[in-house]
C-alpha positions, 0 to 999 in steps of 0.5 A: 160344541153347543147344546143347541143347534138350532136346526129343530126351530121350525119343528123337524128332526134328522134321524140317523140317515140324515132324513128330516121329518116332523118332530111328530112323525110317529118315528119320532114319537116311539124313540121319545116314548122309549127315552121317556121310558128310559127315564122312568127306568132310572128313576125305579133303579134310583129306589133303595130297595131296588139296589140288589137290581141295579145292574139288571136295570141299568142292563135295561137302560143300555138295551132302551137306548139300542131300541131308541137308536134303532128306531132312530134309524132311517132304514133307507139311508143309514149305512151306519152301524147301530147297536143290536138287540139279542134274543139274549136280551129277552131271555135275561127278561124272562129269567128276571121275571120267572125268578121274581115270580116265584117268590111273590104270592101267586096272582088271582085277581087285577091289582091296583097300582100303588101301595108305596111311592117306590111301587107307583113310580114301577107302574108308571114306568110300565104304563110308559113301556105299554106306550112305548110299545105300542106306537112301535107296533104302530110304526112298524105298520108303515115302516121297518122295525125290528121284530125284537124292538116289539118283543123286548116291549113286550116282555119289558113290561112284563117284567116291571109288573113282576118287579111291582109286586116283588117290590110291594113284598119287599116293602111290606106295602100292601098288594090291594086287589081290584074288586069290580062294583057290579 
């Protein structure tokens, strides 16, 4: 089987369904900003000192591609099965964040991205996860999307601006904390 197709030359797609749409389509656009997300996810996991996280971040990888998959999905024409997303899903988030937390200084000012190359490639994936979730927000407008696709988002980012400030302590880099000029 080849790598290529072909059948994209002219600027579409299918989704699972079968429906083709622009390579634009906004359905589009929110599944390719989750696997850019999914990429930036790895690149984190591939950190050192993110090794005693590896496997909550590969749990995250697998849960960005159900979220890609759904979001893949034409709602009317599938009948195929896809993979789900659990409310359980969300919970592991949580837990990770609340535990992540609870060892880093309390939180009492915006602080700037950056203080060591492991810590900025965190906050990009953040950024991209924000993206991510907003374009599914702005699909879910005008077609189906699952209420939990938004909320994993959601509680994703969260969970990478808890998993910055972890990794800012365990690096021993320096947490610089935004001072407005007025």
């Amino acid at each position: 089987m080849k790598i290529y197709t072909k059948t994209g030359d002219k600027g579409s797609t299918s989704l699972i369904g079968g429906t083709r749409v622009a390579k634009s389509d906004l359905r589009i656009e929110a599944y390719g900003t989750v696997d850019e997300l999914n990429s930036y996810i790895g690149l984190v996991r591939d950190q050192e000192v993110n090794k005693s996280r590896m496997d909550v971040l590969k749990e995250i990888q697998d849960r960005l591609f159900t979220i890609g998959a759904l979001l893949a999905t034409d709602p009317d024409k599938s009948k195929m099965k896809t993979p789900d997303l659990q409310e359980e899903d969300i919970t592991l988030l949580e837990k990770e964040i609340d535990s992540m937390t609870a060892e880093v200084p309390p939180l009492r000012a915006f602080v700037l991205p950056g203080g060591h190359q492991s810590v900025s490639f965190c906050h990009v994936a953040r950024c991209v996860c924000r993206r991510a979730e907003r374009l599914a927000i702005r699909l879910q407008q005008v077609a189906e999307v699952d209420d939990l696709v938004i909320k994993y988002l959601n509680r994703l980012s969260d969970y990478l601006f808890a998993l910055c400030r972890k990794m800012t302590q365990e690096l021993g880099a320096e947490e610089v904390v935004w001072k407005p000029r007025v």
